[in-house]
N, CA, C and O atoms as a DFTB+ gen file, in Angstrom:
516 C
 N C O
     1  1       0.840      -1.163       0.000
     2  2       0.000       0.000       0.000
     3  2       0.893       1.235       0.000
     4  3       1.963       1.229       0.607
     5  1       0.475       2.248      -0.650
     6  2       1.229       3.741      -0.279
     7  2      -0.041       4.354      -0.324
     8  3      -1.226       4.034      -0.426
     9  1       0.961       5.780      -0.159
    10  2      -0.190       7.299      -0.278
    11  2       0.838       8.381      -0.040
    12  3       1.847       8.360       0.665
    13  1       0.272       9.441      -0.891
    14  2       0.848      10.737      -1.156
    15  2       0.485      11.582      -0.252
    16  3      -0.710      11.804      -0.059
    17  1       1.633      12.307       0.580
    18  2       0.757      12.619       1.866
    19  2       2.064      13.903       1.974
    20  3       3.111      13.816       1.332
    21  1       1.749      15.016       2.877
    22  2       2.782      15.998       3.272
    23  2       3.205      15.734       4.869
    24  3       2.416      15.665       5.812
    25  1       4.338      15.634       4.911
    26  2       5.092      15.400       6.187
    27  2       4.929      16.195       7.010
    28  3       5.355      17.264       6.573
    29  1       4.508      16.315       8.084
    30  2       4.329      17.077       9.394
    31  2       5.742      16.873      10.179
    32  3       6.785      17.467       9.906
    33  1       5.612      16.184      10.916
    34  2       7.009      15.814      11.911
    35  2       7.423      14.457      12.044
    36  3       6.666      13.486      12.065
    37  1       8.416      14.444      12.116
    38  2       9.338      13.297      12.493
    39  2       9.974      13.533      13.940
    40  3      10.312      14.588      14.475
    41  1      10.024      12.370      14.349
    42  2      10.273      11.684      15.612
    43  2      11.582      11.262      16.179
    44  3      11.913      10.143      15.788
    45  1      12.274      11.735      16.846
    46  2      13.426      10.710      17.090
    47  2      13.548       9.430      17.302
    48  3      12.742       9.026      18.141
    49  1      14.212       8.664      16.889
    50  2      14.574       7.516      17.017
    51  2      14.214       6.979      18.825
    52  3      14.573       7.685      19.768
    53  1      13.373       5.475      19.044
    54  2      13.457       5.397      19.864
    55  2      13.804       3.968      20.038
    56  3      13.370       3.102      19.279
    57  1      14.741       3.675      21.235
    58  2      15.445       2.131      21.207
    59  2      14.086       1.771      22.439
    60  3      13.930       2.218      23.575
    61  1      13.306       0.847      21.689
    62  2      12.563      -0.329      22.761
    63  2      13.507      -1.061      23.420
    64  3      13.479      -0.576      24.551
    65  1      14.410      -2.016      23.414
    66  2      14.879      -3.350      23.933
    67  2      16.291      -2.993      23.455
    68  3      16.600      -1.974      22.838
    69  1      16.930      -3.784      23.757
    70  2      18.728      -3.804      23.466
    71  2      18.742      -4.093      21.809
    72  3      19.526      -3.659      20.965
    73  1      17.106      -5.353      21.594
    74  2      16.992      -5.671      20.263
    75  2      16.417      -4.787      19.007
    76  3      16.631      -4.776      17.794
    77  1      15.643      -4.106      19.838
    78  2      14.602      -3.263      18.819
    79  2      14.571      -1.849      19.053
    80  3      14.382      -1.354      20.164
    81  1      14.773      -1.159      17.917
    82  2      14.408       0.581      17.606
    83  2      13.164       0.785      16.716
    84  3      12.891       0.032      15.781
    85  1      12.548       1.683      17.017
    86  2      11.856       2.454      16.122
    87  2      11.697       4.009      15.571
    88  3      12.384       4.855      16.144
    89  1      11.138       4.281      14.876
    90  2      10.724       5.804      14.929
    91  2       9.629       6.127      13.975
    92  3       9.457       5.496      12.933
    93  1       8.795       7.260      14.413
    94  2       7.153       7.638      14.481
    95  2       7.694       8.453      13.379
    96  3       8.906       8.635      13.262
    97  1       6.661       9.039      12.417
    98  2       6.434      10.138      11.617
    99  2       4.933      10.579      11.117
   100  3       4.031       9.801      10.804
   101  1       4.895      11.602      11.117
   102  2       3.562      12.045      11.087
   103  2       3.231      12.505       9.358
   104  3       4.124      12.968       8.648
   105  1       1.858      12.290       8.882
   106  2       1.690      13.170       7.687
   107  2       0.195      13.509       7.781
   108  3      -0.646      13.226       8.634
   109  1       0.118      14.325       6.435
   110  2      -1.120      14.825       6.468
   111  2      -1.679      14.347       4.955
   112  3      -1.122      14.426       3.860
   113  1      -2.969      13.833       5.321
   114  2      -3.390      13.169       4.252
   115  2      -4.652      13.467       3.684
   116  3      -5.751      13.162       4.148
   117  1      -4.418      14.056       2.696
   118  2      -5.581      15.366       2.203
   119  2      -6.157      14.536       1.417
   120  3      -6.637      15.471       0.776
   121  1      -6.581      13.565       0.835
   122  2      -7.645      13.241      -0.114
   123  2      -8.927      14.155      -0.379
   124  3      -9.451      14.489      -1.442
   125  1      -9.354      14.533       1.348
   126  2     -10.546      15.587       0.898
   127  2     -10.147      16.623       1.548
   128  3     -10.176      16.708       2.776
   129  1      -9.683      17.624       0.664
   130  2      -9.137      18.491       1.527
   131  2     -10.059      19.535       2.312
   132  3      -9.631      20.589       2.782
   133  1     -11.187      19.162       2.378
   134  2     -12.012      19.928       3.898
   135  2     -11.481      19.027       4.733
   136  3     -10.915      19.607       5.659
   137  1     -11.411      17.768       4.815
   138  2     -11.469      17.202       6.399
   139  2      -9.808      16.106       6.366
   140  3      -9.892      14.888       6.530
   141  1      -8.794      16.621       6.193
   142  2      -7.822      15.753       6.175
   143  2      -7.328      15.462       7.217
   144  3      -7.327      16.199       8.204
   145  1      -6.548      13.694       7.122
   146  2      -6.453      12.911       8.064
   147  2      -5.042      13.043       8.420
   148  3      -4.213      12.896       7.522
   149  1      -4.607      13.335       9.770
   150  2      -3.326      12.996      10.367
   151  2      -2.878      11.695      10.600
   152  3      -3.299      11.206      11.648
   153  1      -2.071      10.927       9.854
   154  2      -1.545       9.738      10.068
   155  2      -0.415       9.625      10.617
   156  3       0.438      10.478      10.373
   157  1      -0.135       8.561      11.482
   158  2       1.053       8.166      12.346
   159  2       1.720       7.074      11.565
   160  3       0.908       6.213      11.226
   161  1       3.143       6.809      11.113
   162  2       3.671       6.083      10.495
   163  2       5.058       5.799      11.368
   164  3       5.909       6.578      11.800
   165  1       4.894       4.002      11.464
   166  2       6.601       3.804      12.457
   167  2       7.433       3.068      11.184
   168  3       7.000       2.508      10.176
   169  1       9.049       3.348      11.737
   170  2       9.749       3.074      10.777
   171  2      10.833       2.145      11.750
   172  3      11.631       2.827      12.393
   173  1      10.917       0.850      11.891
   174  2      11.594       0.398      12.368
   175  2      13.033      -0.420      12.087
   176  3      13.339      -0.714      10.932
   177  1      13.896      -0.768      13.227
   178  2      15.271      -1.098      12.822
   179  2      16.384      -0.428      11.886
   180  3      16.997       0.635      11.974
   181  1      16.401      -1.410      11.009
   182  2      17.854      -0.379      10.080
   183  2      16.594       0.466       8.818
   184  3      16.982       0.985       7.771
   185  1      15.396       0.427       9.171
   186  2      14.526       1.338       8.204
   187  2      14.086       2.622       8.379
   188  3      13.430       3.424       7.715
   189  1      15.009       2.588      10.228
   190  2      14.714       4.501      10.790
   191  2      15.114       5.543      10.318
   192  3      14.663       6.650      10.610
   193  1      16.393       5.225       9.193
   194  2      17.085       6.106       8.661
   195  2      16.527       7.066       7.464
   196  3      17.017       8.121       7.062
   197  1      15.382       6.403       7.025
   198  2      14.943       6.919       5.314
   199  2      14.326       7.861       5.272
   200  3      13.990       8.469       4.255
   201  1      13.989       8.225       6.826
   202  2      12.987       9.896       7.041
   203  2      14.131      10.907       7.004
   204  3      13.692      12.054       6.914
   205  1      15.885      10.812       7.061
   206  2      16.477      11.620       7.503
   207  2      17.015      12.297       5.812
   208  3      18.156      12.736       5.664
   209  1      16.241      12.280       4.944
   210  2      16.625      13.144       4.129
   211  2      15.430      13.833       3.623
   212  3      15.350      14.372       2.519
   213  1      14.502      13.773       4.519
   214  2      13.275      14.174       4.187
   215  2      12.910      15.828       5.317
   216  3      13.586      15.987       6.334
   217  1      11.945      16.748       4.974
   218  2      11.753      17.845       6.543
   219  2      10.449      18.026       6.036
   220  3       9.881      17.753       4.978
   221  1      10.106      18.629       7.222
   222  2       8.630      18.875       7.660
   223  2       7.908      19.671       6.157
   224  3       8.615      20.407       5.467
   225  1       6.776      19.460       5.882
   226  2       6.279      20.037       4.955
   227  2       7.087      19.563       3.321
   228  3       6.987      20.393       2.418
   229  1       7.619      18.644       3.117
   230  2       8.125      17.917       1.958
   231  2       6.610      17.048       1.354
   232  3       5.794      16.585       2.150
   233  1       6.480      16.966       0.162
   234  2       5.664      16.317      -0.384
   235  2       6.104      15.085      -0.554
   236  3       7.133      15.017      -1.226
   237  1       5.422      13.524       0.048
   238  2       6.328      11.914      -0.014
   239  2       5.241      11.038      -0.088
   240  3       4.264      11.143       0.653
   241  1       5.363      10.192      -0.937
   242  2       4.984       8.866      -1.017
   243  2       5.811       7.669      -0.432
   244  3       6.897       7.137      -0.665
   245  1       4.555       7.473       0.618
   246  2       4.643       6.526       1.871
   247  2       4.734       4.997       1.326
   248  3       3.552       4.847       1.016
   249  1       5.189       4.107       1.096
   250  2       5.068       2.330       0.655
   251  2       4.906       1.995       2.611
   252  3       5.661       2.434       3.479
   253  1       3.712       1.124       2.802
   254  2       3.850       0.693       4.199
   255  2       2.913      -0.759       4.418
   256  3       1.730      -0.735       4.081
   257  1       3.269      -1.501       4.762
   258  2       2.370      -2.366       5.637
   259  2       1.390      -2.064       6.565
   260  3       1.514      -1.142       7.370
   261  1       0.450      -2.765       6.501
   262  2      -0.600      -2.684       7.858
   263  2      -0.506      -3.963       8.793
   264  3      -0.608      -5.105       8.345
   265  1      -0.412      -3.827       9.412
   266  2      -0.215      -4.783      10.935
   267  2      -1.054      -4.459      11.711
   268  3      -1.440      -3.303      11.881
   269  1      -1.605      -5.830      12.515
   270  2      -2.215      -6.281      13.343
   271  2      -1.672      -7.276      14.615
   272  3      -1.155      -8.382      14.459
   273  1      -1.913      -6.620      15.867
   274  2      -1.799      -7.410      16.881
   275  2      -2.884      -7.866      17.630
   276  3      -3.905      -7.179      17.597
   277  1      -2.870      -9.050      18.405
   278  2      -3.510      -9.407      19.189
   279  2      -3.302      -9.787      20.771
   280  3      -3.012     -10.952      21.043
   281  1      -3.417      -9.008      21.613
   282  2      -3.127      -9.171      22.808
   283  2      -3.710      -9.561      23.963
   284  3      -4.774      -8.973      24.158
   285  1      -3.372     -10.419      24.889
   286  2      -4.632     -10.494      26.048
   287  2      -4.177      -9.670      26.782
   288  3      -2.976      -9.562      26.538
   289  1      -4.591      -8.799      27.826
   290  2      -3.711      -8.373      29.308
   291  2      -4.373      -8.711      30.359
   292  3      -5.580      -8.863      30.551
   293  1      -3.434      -8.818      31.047
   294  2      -3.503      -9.466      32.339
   295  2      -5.119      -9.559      33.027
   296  3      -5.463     -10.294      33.953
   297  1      -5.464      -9.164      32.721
   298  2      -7.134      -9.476      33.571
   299  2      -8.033     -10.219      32.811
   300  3      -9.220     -10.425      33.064
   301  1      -7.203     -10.712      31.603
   302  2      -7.905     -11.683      30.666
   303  2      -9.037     -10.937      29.559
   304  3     -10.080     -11.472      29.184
   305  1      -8.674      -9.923      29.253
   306  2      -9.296      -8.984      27.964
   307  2      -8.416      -8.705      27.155
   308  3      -7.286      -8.277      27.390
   309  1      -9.014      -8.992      25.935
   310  2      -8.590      -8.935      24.674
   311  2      -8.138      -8.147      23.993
   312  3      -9.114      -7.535      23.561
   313  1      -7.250      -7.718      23.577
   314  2      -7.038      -5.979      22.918
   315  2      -6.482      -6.250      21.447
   316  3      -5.952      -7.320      21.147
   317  1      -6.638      -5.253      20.608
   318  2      -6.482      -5.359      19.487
   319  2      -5.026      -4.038      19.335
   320  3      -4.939      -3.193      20.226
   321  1      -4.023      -4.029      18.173
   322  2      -3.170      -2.803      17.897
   323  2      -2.787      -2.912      16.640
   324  3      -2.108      -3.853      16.226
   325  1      -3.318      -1.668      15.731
   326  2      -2.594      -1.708      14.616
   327  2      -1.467      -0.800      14.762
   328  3      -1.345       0.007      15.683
   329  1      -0.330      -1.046      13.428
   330  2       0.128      -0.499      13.012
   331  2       0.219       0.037      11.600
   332  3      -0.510      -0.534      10.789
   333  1       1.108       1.198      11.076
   334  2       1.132       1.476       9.336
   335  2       2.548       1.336       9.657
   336  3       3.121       2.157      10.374
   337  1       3.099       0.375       9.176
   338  2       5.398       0.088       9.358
   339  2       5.350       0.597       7.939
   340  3       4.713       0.116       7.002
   341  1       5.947       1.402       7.945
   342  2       6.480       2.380       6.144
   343  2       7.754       1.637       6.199
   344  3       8.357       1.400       7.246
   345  1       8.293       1.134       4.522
   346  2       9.282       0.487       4.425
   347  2      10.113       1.267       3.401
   348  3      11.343       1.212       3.381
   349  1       9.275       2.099       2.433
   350  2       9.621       3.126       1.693
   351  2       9.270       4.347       1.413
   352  3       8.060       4.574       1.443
   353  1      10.055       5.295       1.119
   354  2       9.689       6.443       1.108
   355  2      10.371       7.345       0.247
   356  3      11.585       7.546       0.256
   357  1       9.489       7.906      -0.535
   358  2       9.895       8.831      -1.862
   359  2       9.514      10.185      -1.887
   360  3       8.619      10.720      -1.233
   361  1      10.484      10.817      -2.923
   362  2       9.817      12.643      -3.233
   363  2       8.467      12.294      -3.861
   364  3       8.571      11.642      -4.900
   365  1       6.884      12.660      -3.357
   366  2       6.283      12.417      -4.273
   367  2       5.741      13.520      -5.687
   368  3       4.715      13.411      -6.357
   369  1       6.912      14.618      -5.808
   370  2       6.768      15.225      -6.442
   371  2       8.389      14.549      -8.241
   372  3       8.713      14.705      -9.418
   373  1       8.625      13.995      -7.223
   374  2      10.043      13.519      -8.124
   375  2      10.922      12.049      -7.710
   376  3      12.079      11.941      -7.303
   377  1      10.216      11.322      -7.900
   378  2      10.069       9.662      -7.565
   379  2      11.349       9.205      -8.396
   380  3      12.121       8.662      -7.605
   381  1      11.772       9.213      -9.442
   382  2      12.815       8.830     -10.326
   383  2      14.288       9.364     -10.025
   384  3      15.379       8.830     -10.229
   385  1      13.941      10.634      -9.453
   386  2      15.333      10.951      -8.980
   387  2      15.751      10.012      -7.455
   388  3      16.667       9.193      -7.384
   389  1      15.037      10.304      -6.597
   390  2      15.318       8.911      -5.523
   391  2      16.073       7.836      -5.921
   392  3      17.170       7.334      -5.676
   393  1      14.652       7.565      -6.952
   394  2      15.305       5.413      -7.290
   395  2      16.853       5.766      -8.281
   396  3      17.600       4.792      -8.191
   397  1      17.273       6.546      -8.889
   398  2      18.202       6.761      -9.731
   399  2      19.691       7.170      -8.647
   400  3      20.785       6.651      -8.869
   401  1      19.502       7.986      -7.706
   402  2      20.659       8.258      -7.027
   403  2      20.988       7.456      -6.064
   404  3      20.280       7.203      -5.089
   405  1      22.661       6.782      -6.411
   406  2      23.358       5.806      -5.486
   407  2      24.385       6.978      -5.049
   408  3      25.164       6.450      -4.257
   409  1      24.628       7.956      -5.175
   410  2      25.863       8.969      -4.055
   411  2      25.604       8.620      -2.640
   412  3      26.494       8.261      -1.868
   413  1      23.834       8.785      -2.198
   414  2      23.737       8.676      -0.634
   415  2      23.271       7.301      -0.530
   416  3      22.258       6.852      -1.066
   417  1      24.107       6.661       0.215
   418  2      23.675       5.595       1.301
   419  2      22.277       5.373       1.791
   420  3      21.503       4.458       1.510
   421  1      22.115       6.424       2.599
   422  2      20.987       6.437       3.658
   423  2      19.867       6.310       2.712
   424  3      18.976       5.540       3.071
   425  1      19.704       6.974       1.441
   426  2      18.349       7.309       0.889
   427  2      18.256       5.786       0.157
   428  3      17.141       5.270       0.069
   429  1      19.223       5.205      -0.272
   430  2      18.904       4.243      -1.106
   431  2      18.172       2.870       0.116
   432  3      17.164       2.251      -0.225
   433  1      18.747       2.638       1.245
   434  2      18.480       1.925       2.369
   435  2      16.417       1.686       2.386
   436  3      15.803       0.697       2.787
   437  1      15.843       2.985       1.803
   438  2      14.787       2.467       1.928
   439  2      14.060       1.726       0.298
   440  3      12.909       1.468      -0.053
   441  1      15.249       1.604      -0.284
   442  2      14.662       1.292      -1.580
   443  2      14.897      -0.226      -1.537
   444  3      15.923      -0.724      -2.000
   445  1      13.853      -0.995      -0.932
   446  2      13.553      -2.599      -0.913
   447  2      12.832      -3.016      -1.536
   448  3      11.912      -2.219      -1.721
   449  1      12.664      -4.248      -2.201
   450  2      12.152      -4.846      -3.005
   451  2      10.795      -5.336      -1.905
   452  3      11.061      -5.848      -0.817
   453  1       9.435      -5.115      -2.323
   454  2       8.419      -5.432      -2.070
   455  2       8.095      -7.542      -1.973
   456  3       8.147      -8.379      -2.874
   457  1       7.819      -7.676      -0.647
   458  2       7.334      -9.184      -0.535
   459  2       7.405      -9.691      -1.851
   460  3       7.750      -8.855      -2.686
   461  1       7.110     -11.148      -2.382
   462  2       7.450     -11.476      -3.225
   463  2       5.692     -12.362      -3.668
   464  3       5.065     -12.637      -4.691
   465  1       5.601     -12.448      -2.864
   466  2       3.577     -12.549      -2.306
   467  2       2.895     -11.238      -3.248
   468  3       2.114     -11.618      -4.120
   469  1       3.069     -10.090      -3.171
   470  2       2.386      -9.327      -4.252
   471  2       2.889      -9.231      -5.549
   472  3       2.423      -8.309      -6.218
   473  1       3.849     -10.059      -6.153
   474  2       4.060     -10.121      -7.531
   475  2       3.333     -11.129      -7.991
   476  3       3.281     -11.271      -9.213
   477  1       2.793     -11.822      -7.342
   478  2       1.751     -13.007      -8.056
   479  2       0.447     -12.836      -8.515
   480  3      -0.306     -11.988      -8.036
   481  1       0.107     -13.665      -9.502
   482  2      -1.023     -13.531     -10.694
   483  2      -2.362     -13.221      -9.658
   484  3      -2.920     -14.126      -9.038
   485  1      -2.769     -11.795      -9.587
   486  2      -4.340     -11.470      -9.065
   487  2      -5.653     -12.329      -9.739
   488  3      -6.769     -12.314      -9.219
   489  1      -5.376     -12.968     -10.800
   490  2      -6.400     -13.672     -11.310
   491  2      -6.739     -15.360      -9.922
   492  3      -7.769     -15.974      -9.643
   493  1      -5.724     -15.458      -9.583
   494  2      -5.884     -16.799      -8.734
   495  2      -6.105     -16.679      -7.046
   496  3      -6.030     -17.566      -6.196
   497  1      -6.493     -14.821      -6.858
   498  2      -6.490     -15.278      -5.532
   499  2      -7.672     -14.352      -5.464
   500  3      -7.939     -13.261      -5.968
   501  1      -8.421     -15.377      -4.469
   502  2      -9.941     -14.769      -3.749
   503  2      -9.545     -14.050      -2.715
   504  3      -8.712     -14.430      -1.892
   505  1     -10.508     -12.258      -2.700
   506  2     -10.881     -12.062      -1.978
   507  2     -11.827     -11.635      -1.261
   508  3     -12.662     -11.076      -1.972
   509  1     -12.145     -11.631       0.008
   510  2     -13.148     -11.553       0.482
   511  2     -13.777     -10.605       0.799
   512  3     -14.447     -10.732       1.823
   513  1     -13.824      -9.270       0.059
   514  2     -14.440      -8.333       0.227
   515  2     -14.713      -7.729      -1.211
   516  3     -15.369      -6.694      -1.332
């Protein structure tokens, strides 16, 4: 999934565990622009880096997963948590210059090849909605 959205703020980096980092970024997501939506986007591990060539008010196309957790807590109730994990992130005014420049390191880091599950033939898979 993506979406073309304008960057509000970015987050510092935050270390959960000795094992795990993340970091938050915010955008604004105008589809209708009377009532646009503030979205929260985490960028985790060695993928925290790809917001740092980006600043507030930049125009970007978001590539992200949606995630789902399922949790009990302790008193035996059920809780639900999504997430949006962004894995890529582009100028969305100038997308070709991104994928074309290898000088910076950091920017290319978010340029990953998508699961290998969505390159397969849409004719063979049901879905349910």
């Amino acid at each position: 999934m993506n979406i073309k959205a304008k960057l509000l703020e970015i987050f510092s980096p935050q270390q959960i565990s000795d094992k795990f980092k993340k970091r938050e970024f915010v955008v604004e997501f105008a589809e209708n622009p009377q009532y646009p939506e503030f979205i929260k986007f985490e960028l985790i591990q060695d993928k925290c880096g790809i917001i740092d060539n980006y600043s507030a008010g930049d125009e970007i196309d978001v590539h992200f997963n949606l995630k789902g957790r399922k949790w009990t807590d302790p008193k035996g109730e059920v809780k639900y948590f999504n997430t949006l994990q962004a894995w890529r992130i582009l100028k969305a005014d100038n997308q070709s210059a991104q994928n074309s420049s290898s000088s910076d390191s950091s920017s290319n880091s978010g340029l990953v090849e998508p699961p290998a599950w969505l390159d397969e033939d849409d004719d063979n898979q049901d879905v349910p909605f």
